[in-house]
N, CA, C and O of each residue as an XYZ file, in Angstrom:
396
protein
N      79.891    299.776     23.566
C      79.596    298.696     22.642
C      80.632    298.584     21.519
O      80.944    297.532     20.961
N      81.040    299.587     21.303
C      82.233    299.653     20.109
C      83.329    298.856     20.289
O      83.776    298.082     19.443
N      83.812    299.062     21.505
C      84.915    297.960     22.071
C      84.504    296.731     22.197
O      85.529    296.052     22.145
N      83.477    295.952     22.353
C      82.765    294.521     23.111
C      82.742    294.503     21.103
O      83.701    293.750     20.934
N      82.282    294.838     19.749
C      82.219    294.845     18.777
C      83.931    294.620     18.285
O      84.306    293.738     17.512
N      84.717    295.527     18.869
C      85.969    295.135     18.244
C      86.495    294.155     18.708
O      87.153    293.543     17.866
N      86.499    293.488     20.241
C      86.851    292.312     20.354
C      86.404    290.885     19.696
O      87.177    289.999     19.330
N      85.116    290.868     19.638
C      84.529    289.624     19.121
C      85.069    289.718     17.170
O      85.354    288.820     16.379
N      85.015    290.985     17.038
C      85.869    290.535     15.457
C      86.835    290.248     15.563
O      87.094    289.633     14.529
N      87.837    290.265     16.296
C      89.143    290.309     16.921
C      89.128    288.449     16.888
O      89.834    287.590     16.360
N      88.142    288.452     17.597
C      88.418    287.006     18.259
C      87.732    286.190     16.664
O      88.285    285.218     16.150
N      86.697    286.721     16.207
C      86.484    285.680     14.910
C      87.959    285.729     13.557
O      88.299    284.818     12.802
N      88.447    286.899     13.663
C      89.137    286.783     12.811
C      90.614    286.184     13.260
O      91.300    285.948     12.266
N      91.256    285.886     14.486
C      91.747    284.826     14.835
C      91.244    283.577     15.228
O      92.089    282.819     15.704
N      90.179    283.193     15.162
C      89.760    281.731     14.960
C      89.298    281.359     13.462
O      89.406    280.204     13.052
N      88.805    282.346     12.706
C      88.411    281.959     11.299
C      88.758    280.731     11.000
O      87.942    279.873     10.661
N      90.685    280.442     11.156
C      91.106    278.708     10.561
C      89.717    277.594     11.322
O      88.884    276.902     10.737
N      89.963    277.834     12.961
C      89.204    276.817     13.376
C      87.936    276.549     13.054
O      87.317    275.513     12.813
N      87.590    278.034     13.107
C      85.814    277.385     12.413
C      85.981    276.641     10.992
O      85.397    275.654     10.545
N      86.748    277.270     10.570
C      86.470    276.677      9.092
C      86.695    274.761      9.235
O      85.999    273.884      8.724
N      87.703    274.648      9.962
C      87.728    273.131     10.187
C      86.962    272.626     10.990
O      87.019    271.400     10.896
N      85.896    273.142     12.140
C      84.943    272.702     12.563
C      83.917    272.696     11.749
O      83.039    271.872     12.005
N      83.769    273.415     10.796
C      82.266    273.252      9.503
C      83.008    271.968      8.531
O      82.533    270.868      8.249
N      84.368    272.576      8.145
C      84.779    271.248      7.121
C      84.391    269.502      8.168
O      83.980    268.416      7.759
N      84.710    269.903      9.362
C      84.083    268.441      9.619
C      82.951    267.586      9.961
O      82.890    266.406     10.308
N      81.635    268.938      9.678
C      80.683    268.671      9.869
C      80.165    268.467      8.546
O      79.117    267.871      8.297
N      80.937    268.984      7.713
C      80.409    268.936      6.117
C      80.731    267.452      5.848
O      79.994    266.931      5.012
N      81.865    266.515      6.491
C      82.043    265.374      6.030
C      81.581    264.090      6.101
O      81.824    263.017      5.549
N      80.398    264.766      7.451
C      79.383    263.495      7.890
C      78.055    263.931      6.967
O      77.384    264.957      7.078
N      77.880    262.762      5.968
C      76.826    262.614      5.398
C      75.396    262.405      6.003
O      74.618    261.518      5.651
N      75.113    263.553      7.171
C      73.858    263.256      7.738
C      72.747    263.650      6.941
O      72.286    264.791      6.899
N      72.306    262.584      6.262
C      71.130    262.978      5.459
C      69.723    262.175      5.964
O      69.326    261.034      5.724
N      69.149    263.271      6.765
C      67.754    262.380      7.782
C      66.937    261.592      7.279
O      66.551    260.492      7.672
N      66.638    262.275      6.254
C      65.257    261.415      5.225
C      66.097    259.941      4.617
O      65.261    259.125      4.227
N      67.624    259.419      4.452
C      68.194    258.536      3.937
C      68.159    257.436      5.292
O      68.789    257.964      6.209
N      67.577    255.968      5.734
C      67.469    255.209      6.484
C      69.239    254.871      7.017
O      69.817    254.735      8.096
N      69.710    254.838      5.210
C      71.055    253.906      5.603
C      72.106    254.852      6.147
O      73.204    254.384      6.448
N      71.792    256.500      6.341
C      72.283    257.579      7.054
C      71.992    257.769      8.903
O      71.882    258.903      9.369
N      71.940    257.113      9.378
C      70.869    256.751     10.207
C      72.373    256.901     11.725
O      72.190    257.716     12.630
N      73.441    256.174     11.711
C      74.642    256.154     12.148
C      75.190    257.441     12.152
O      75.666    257.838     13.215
N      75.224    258.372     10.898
C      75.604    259.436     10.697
C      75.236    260.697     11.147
O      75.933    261.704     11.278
N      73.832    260.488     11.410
C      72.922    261.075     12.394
C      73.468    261.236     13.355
O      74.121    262.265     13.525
N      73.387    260.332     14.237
C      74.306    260.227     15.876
C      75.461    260.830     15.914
O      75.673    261.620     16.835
N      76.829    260.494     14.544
C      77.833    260.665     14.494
C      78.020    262.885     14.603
O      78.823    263.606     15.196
N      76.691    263.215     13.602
C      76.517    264.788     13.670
C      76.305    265.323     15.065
O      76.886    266.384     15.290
N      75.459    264.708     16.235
C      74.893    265.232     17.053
C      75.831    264.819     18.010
O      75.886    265.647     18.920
N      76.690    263.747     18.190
C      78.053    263.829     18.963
C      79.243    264.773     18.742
O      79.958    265.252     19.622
N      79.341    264.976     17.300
C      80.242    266.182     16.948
C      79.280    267.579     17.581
O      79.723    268.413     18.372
N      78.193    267.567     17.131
C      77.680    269.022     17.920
C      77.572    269.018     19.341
O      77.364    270.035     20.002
N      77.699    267.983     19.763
C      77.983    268.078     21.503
C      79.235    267.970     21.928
O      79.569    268.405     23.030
N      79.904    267.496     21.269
C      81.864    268.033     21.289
C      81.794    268.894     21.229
O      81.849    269.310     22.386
N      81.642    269.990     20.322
C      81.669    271.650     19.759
C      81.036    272.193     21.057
O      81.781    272.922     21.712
N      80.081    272.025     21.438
C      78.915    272.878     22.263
C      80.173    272.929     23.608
O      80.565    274.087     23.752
N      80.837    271.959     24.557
C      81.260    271.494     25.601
C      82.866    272.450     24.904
O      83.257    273.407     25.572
N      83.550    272.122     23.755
C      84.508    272.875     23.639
C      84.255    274.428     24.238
O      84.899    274.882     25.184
N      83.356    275.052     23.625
C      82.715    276.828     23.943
C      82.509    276.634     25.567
O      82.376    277.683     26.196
N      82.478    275.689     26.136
C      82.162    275.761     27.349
C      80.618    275.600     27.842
O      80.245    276.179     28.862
N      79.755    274.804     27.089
C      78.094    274.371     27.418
C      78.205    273.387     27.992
O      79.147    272.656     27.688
N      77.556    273.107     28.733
C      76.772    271.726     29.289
C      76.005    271.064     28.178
O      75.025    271.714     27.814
N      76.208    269.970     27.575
C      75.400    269.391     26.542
C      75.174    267.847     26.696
O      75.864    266.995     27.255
N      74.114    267.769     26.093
C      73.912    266.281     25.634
C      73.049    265.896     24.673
O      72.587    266.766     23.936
N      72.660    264.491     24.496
C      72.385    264.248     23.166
C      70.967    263.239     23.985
O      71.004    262.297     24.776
N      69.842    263.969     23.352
C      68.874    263.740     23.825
C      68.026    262.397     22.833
O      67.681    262.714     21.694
N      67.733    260.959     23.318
C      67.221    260.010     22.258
C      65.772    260.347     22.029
O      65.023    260.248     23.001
N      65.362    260.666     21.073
C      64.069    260.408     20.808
C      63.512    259.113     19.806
O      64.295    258.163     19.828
N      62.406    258.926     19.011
C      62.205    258.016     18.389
C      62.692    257.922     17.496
O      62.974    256.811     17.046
N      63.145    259.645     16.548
C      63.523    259.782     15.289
C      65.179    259.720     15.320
O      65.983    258.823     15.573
N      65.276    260.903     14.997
C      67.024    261.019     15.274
C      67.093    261.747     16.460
O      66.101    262.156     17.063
N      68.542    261.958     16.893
C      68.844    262.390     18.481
C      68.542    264.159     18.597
O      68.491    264.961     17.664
N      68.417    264.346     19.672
C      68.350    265.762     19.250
C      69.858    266.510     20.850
O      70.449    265.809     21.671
N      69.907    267.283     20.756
C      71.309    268.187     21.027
C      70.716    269.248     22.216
O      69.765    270.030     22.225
N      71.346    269.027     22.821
C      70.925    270.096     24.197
C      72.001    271.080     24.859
O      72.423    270.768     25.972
N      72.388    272.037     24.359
C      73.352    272.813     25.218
C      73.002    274.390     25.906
O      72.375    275.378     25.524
N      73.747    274.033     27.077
C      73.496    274.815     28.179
C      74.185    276.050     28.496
O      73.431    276.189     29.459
N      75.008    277.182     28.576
C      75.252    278.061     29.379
C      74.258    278.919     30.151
O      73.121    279.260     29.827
N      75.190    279.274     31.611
C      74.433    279.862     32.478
C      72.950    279.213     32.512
O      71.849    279.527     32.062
N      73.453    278.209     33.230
C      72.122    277.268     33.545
C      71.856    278.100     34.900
O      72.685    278.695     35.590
N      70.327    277.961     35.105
C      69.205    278.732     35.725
C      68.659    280.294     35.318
O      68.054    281.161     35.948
N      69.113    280.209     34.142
C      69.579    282.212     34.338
C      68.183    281.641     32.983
O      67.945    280.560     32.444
N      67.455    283.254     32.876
C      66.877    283.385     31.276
C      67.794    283.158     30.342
O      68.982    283.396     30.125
N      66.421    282.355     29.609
C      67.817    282.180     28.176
C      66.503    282.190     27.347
O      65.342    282.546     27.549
N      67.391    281.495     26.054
C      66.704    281.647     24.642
C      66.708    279.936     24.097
O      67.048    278.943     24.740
N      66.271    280.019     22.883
C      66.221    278.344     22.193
C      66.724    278.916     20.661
O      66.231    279.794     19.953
N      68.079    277.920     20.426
C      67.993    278.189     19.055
C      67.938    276.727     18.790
O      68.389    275.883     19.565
N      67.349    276.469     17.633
C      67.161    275.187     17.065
C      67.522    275.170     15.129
O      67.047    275.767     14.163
N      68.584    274.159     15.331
C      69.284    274.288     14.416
C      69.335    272.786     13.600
O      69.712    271.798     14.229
N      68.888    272.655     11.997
C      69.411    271.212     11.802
C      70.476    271.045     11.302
O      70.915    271.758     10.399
N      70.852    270.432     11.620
C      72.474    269.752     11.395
C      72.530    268.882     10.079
O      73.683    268.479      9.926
N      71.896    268.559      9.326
C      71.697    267.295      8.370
C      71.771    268.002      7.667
O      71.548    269.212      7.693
N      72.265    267.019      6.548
C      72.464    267.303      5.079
C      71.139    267.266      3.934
O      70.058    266.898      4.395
N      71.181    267.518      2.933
C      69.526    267.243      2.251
C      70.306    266.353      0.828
O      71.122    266.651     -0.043
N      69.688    265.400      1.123
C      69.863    264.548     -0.448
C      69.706    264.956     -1.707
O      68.999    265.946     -1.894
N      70.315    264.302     -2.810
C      69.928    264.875     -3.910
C      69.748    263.518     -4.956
O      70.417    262.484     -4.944
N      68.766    263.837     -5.737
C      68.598    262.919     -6.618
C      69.574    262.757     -8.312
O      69.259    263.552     -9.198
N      70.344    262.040     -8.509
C      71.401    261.448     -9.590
C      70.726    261.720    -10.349
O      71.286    262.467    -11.152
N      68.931    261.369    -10.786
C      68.168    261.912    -11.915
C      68.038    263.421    -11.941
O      68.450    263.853    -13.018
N      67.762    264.027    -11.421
C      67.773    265.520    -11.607
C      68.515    266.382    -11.174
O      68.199    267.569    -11.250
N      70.026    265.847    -10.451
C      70.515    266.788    -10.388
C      70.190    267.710     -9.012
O      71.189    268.411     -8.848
N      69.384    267.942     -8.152
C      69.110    268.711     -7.199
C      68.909    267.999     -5.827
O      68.636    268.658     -4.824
Protein backbone atom coordinates (compact mmCIF):
# COMPACT_ATOMS: atom_id res chain seq x y z
CA UNK A 1 0.00 0.00 0.00
CA UNK A 2 2.89 2.37 0.60
CA UNK A 3 3.82 2.34 -3.02
CA UNK A 4 -0.06 2.57 -4.59
CA UNK A 5 0.09 5.82 -1.66
CA UNK A 6 3.28 7.18 -3.21
CA UNK A 7 2.08 7.08 -6.64
CA UNK A 8 -1.27 8.76 -6.38
CA UNK A 9 0.66 11.71 -4.48
CA UNK A 10 2.99 11.55 -7.21
CA UNK A 11 0.30 11.86 -9.64
CA UNK A 12 -1.74 14.72 -7.55
CA UNK A 13 1.21 16.66 -7.11
CA UNK A 14 1.92 16.70 -10.89
CA UNK A 15 -1.54 17.55 -11.82
CA UNK A 16 -2.15 20.07 -8.90
CA UNK A 17 -1.92 23.04 -11.98
CA UNK A 18 -4.81 21.11 -13.72
CA UNK A 19 -7.07 20.66 -10.99
CA UNK A 20 -6.69 23.93 -9.92
CA UNK A 21 -7.93 25.12 -13.44
CA UNK A 22 -10.60 22.59 -13.54
CA UNK A 23 -12.13 24.07 -10.03
CA UNK A 24 -11.14 27.73 -11.31
CA UNK A 25 -13.60 26.86 -14.10
CA UNK A 26 -16.18 25.57 -12.25
CA UNK A 27 -15.91 28.45 -9.83
CA UNK A 28 -16.76 30.74 -12.90
CA UNK A 29 -20.17 29.37 -13.69
CA UNK A 30 -22.51 31.13 -11.46
CA UNK A 31 -24.67 28.04 -10.77
CA UNK A 32 -26.80 29.28 -8.19
CA UNK A 33 -30.04 26.70 -8.04
CA UNK A 34 -32.38 28.57 -5.86
CA UNK A 35 -31.68 31.88 -8.54
CA UNK A 36 -34.49 31.21 -11.66
CA UNK A 37 -32.36 33.59 -13.92
CA UNK A 38 -29.29 30.95 -13.09
CA UNK A 39 -31.19 28.35 -14.62
CA UNK A 40 -28.73 28.12 -18.12
CA UNK A 41 -25.86 27.98 -15.77
CA UNK A 42 -27.14 25.01 -14.24
CA UNK A 43 -26.86 22.96 -17.47
CA UNK A 44 -23.68 24.88 -18.33
CA UNK A 45 -22.16 23.16 -14.57
CA UNK A 46 -23.47 19.70 -15.31
CA UNK A 47 -21.98 19.71 -18.97
CA UNK A 48 -18.65 20.84 -17.55
CA UNK A 49 -19.04 17.92 -14.93
CA UNK A 50 -19.69 15.52 -17.69
CA UNK A 51 -16.62 16.82 -19.70
CA UNK A 52 -14.46 16.25 -16.47
CA UNK A 53 -16.11 12.80 -15.61
CA UNK A 54 -15.38 11.40 -19.62
CA UNK A 55 -11.81 13.26 -19.41
CA UNK A 56 -10.86 10.56 -16.13
CA UNK A 57 -12.24 8.12 -18.41
CA UNK A 58 -16.31 7.59 -17.12
CA UNK A 59 -19.12 6.97 -19.12
CA UNK A 60 -21.38 9.99 -18.30
CA UNK A 61 -24.36 11.84 -18.94
CA UNK A 62 -26.58 14.43 -18.00
CA UNK A 63 -29.72 13.14 -16.79
CA UNK A 64 -33.15 15.79 -17.36
CA UNK A 65 -35.28 15.89 -14.60
CA UNK A 66 -37.99 18.53 -13.73
CA UNK A 67 -35.61 20.59 -11.60
CA UNK A 68 -32.09 20.99 -12.70
CA UNK A 69 -30.10 18.20 -14.63
CA UNK A 70 -28.52 15.77 -12.68
CA UNK A 71 -24.86 13.95 -13.75
CA UNK A 72 -24.29 10.30 -14.12
CA UNK A 73 -20.81 8.81 -14.30
CA UNK A 74 -19.75 5.43 -14.79
CA UNK A 75 -16.50 3.35 -14.37
CA UNK A 76 -16.33 -0.32 -14.54
CA UNK A 77 -19.82 -0.58 -15.52
CA UNK A 78 -21.43 -3.92 -14.25
CA UNK A 79 -18.91 -4.38 -11.49
CA UNK A 80 -20.08 -3.21 -7.57
CA UNK A 81 -19.79 0.20 -7.10
CA UNK A 82 -20.69 3.06 -4.85
CA UNK A 83 -22.85 6.56 -5.29
CA UNK A 84 -21.27 9.72 -4.58
CA UNK A 85 -23.57 12.60 -4.90
CA UNK A 86 -22.21 15.82 -5.12
CA UNK A 87 -23.74 19.52 -5.65
CA UNK A 88 -22.16 21.45 -8.00
CA UNK A 89 -24.00 24.92 -7.42
CA UNK A 90 -23.10 27.85 -5.98
CA UNK A 91 -25.22 29.37 -2.85
CA UNK A 92 -26.34 33.01 -3.21
CA UNK A 93 -25.79 35.72 -1.09
CA UNK A 94 -27.79 38.53 -0.08
CA UNK A 95 -26.21 42.50 -0.85
CA UNK A 96 -28.28 43.26 2.49
CA UNK A 97 -26.44 41.13 4.79
CA UNK A 98 -23.61 40.28 3.42
CA UNK A 99 -23.84 36.31 3.60
Amino acid sequence: MPLQNSKIRTYIHEQRGNFENMLGQMVEIPSVSSDPDHTSDMQKMAELAVDYLKEFGARSTIIKTKGHPSVVGEWWVGRPAISVSNHLQSLGCSARSGT
